[in-house]
PyMOL commands that place a pseudoatom at each C-alpha (Angstrom):
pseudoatom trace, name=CA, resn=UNK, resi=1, chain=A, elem=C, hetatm=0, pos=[-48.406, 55.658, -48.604]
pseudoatom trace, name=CA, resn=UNK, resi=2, chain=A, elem=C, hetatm=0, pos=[-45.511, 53.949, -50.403]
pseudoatom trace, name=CA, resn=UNK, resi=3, chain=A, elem=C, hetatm=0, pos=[-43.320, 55.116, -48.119]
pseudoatom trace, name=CA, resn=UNK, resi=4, chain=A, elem=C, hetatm=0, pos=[-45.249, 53.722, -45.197]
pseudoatom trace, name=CA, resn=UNK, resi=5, chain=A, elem=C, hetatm=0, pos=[-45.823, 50.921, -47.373]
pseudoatom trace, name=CA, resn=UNK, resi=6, chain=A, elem=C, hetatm=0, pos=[-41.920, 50.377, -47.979]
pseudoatom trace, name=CA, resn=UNK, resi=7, chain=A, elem=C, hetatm=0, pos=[-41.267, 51.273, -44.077]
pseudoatom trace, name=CA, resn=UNK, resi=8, chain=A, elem=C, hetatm=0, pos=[-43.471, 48.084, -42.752]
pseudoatom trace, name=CA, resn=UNK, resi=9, chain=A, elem=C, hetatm=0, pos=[-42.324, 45.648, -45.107]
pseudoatom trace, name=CA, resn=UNK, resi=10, chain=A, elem=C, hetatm=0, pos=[-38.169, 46.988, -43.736]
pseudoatom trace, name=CA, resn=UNK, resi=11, chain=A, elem=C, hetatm=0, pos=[-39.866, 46.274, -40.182]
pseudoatom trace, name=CA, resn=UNK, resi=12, chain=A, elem=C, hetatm=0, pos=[-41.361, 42.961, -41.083]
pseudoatom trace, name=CA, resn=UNK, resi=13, chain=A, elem=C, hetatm=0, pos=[-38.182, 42.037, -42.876]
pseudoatom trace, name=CA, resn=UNK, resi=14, chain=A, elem=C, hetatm=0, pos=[-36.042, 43.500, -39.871]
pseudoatom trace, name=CA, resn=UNK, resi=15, chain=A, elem=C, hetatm=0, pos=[-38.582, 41.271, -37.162]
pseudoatom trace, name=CA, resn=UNK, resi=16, chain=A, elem=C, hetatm=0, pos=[-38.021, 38.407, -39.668]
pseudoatom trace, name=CA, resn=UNK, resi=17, chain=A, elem=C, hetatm=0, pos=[-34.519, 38.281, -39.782]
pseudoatom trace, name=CA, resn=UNK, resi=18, chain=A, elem=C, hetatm=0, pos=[-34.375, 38.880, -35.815]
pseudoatom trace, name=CA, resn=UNK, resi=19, chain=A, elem=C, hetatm=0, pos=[-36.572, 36.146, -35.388]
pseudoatom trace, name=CA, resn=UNK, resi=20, chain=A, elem=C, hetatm=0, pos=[-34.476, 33.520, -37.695]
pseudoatom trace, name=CA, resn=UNK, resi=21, chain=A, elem=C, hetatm=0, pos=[-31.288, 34.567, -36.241]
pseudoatom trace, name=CA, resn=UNK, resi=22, chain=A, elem=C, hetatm=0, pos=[-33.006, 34.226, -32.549]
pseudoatom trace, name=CA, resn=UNK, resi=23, chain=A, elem=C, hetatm=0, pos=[-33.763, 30.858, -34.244]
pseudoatom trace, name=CA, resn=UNK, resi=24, chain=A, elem=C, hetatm=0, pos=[-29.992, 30.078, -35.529]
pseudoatom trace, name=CA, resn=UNK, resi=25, chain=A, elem=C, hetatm=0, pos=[-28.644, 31.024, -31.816]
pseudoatom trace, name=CA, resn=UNK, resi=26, chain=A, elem=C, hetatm=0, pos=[-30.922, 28.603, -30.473]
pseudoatom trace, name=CA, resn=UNK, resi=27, chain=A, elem=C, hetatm=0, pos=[-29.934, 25.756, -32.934]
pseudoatom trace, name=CA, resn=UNK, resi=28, chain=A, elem=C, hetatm=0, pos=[-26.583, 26.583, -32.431]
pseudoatom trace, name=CA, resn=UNK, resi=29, chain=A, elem=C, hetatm=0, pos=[-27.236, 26.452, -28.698]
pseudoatom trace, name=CA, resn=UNK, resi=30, chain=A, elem=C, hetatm=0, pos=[-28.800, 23.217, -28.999]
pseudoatom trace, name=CA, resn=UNK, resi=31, chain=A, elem=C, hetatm=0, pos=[-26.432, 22.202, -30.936]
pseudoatom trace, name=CA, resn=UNK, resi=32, chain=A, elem=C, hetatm=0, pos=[-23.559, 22.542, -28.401]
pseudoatom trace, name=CA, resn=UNK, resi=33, chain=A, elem=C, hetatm=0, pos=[-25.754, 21.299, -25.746]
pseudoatom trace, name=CA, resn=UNK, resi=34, chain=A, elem=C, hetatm=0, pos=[-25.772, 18.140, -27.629]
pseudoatom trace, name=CA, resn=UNK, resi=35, chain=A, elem=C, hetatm=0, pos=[-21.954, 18.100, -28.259]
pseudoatom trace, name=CA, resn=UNK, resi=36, chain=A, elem=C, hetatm=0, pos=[-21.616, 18.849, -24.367]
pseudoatom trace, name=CA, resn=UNK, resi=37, chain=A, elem=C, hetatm=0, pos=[-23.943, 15.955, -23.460]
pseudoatom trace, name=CA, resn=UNK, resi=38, chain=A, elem=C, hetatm=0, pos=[-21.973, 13.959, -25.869]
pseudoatom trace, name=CA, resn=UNK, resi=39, chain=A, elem=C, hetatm=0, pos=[-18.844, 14.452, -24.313]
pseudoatom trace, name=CA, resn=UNK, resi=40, chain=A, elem=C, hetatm=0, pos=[-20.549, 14.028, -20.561]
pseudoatom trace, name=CA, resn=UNK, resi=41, chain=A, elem=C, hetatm=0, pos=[-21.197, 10.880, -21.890]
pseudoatom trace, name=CA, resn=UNK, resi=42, chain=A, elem=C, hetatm=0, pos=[-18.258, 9.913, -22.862]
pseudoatom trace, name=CA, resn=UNK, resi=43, chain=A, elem=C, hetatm=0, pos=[-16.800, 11.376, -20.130]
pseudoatom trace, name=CA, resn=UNK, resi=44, chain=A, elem=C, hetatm=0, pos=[-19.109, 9.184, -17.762]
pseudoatom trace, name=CA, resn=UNK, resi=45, chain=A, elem=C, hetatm=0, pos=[-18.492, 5.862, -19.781]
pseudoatom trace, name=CA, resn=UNK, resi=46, chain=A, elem=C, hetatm=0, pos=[-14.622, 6.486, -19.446]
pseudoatom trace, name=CA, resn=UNK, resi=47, chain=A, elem=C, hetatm=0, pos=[-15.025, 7.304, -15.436]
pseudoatom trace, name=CA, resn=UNK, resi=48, chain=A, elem=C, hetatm=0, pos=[-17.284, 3.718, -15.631]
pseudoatom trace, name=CA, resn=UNK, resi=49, chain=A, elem=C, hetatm=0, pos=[-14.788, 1.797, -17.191]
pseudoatom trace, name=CA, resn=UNK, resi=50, chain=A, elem=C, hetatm=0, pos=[-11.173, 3.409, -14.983]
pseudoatom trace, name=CA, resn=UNK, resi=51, chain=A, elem=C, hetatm=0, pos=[-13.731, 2.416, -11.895]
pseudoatom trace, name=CA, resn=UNK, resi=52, chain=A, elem=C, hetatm=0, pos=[-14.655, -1.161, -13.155]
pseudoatom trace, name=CA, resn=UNK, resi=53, chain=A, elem=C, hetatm=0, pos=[-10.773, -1.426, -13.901]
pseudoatom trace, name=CA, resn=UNK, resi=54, chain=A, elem=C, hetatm=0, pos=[-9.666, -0.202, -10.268]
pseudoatom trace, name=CA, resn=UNK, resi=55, chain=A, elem=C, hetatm=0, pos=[-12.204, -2.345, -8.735]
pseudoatom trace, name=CA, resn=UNK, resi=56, chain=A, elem=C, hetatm=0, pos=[-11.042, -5.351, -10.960]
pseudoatom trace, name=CA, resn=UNK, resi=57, chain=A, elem=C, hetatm=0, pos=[-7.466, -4.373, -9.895]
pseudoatom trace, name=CA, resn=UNK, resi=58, chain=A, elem=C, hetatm=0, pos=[-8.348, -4.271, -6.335]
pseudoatom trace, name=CA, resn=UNK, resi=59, chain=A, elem=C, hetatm=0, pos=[-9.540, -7.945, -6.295]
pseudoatom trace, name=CA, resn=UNK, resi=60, chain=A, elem=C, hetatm=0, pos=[-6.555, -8.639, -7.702]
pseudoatom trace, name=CA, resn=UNK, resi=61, chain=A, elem=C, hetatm=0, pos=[-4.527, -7.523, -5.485]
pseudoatom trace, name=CA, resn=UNK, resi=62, chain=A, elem=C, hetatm=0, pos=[-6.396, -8.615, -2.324]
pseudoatom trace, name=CA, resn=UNK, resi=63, chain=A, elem=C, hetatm=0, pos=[-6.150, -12.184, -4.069]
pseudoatom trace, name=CA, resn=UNK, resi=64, chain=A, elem=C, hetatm=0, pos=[-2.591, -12.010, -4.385]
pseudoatom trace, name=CA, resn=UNK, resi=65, chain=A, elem=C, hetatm=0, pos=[-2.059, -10.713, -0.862]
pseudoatom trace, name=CA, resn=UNK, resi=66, chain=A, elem=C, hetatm=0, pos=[-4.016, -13.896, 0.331]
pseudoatom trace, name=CA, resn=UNK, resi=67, chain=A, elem=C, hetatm=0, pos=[-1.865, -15.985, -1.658]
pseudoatom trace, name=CA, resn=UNK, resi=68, chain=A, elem=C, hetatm=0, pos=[1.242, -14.033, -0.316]
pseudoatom trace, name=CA, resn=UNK, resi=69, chain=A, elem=C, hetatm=0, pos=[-0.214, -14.904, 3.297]
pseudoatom trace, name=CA, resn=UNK, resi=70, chain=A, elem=C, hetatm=0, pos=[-0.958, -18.739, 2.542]
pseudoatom trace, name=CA, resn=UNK, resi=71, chain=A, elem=C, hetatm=0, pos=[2.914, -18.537, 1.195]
pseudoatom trace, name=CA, resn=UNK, resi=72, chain=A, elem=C, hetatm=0, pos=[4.297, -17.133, 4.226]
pseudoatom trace, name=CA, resn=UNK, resi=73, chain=A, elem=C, hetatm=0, pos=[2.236, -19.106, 6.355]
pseudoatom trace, name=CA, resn=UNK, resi=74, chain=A, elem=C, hetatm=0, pos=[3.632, -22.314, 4.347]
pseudoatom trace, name=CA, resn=UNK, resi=75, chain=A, elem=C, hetatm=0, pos=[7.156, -21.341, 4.405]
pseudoatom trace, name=CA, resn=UNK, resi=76, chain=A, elem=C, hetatm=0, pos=[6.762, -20.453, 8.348]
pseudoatom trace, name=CA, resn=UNK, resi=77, chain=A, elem=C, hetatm=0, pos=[5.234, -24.072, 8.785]
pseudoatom trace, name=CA, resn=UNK, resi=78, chain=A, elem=C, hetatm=0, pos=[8.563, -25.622, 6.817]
pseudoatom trace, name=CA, resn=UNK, resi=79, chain=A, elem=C, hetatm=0, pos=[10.599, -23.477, 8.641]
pseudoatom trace, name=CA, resn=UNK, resi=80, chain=A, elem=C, hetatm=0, pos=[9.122, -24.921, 11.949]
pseudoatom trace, name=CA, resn=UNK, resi=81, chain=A, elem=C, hetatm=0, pos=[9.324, -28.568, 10.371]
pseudoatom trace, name=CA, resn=UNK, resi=82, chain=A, elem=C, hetatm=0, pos=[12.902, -27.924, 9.116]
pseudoatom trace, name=CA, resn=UNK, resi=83, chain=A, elem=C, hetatm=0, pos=[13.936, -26.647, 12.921]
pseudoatom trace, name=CA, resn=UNK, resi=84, chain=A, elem=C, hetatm=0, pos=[12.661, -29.887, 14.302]
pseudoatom trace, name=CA, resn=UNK, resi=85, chain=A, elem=C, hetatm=0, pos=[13.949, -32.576, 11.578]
pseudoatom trace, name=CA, resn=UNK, resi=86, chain=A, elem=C, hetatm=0, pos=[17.547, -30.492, 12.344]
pseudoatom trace, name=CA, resn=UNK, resi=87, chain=A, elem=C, hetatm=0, pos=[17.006, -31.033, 16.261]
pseudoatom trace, name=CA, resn=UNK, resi=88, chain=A, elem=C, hetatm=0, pos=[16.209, -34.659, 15.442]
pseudoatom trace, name=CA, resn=UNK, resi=89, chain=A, elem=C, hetatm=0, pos=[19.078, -35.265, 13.461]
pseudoatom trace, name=CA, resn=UNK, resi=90, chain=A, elem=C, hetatm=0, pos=[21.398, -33.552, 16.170]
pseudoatom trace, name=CA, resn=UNK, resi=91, chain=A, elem=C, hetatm=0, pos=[19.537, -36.207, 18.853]
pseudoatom trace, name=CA, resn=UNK, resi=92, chain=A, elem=C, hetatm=0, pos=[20.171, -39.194, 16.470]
pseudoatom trace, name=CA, resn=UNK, resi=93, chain=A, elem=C, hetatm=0, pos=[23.813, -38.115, 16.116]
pseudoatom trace, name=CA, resn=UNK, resi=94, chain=A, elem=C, hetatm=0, pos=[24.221, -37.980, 19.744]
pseudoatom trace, name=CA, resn=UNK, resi=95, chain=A, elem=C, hetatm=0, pos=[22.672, -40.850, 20.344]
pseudoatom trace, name=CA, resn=UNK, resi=96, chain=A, elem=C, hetatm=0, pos=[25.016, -43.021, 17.708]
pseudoatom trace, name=CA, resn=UNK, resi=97, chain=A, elem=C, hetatm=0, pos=[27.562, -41.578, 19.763]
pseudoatom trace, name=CA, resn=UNK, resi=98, chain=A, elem=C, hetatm=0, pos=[26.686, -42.661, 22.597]
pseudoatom trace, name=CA, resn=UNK, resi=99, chain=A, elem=C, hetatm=0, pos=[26.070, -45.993, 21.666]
pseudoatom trace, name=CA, resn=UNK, resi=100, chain=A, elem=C, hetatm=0, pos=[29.480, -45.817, 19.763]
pseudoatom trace, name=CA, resn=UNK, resi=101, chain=A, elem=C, hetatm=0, pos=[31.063, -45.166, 23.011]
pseudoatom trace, name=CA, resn=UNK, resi=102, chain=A, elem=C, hetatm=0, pos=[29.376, -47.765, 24.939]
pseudoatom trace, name=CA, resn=UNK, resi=103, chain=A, elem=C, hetatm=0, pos=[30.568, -50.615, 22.130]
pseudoatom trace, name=CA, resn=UNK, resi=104, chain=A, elem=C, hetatm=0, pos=[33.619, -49.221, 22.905]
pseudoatom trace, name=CA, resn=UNK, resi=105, chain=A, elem=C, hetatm=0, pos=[33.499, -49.993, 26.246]
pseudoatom trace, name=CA, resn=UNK, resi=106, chain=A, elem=C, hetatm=0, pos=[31.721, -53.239, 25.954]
pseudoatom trace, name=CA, resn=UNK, resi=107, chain=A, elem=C, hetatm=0, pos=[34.720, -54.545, 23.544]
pseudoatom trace, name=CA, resn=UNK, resi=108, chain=A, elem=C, hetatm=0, pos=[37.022, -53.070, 25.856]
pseudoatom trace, name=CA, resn=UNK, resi=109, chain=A, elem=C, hetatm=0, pos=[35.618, -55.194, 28.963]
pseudoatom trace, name=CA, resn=UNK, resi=110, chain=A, elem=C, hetatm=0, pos=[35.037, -58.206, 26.837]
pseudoatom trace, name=CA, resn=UNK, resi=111, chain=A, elem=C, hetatm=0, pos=[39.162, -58.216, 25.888]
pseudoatom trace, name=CA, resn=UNK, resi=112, chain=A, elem=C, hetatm=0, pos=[39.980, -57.774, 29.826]
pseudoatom trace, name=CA, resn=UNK, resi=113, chain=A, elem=C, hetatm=0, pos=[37.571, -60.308, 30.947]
pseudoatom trace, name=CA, resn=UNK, resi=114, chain=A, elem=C, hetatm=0, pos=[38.655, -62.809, 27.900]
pseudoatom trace, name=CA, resn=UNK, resi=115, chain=A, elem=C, hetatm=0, pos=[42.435, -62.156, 29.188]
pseudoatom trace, name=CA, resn=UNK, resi=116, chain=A, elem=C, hetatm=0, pos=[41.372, -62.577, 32.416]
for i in range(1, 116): cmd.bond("trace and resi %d" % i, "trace and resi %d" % (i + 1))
show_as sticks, trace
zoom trace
C-alpha cells in the first residue's frame, strides 16, 4: 500500500508540475504577446507620425510650387512690360530724331530764306 501510496503522490506531483509549467509557457506566451503588441504599437505610432510628416511635407511642397508659379508668372508679366517700355524707348528715340532732323531743316530754310 505504501508503495501505491508513494506511486500516486509521484503522479500527482508529476500532473502538478506539468500543469504549472503548462502554466509558465502560457505566461511566458502571454508575455511575448504583450511585448509583440507593444512593439506593433510602436511600430503603428511611428508609421502615424512618417505619414503625418509626408503629408505635412507634401503641402509644403505643393505651396511652394504655387509660389514658384505666381513667381514665374510675375517675372513673365515684367518680362512682357520690360519688352514694351524697350520698344517705347526705341520709338521715342526715333522720334527725337526725327524731329532733330526736321529742326535741322527748318534752320536750314530759315538761313536761305533770311539771305534771300
Amino acid at each position: 500500500e505504501a508503495a501505491a501510496l508513494e506511486r500516486d503522490l509521484a503522479a500527482r506531483a508529476d500532473a502538478e508540475i506539468a500543469d504549472l509549467q503548462a502554466d509558465v509557457r502560457q505566461a511566458v506566451s502571454r508575455d511575448n504577446l504583450g511585448e509583440q503588441r507593444e512593439a506593433l504599437a510602436h511600430t503603428v505610432a511611428a508609421a502615424r507620425e512618417e505619414s503625418a510628416q509626408a503629408r505635412l511635407a507634401e503641402r509644403e511642397a505643393s505651396e511652394l510650387r504655387a509660389r514658384l508659379a505666381e513667381e514665374a508668372q510675375r517675372r513673365a508679366s515684367v518680362s512682357s512690360e520690360v519688352t514694351w517700355l524697350e520698344r517705347q524707348r526705341s520709338e521715342a528715340e526715333a522720334l527725337r530724331a526725327s524731329l532733330g532732323q526736321r529742326a535741322s531743316q527748318a534752320e536750314a530754310q530759315e538761313e536761305e530764306t533770311a539771305s534771300a
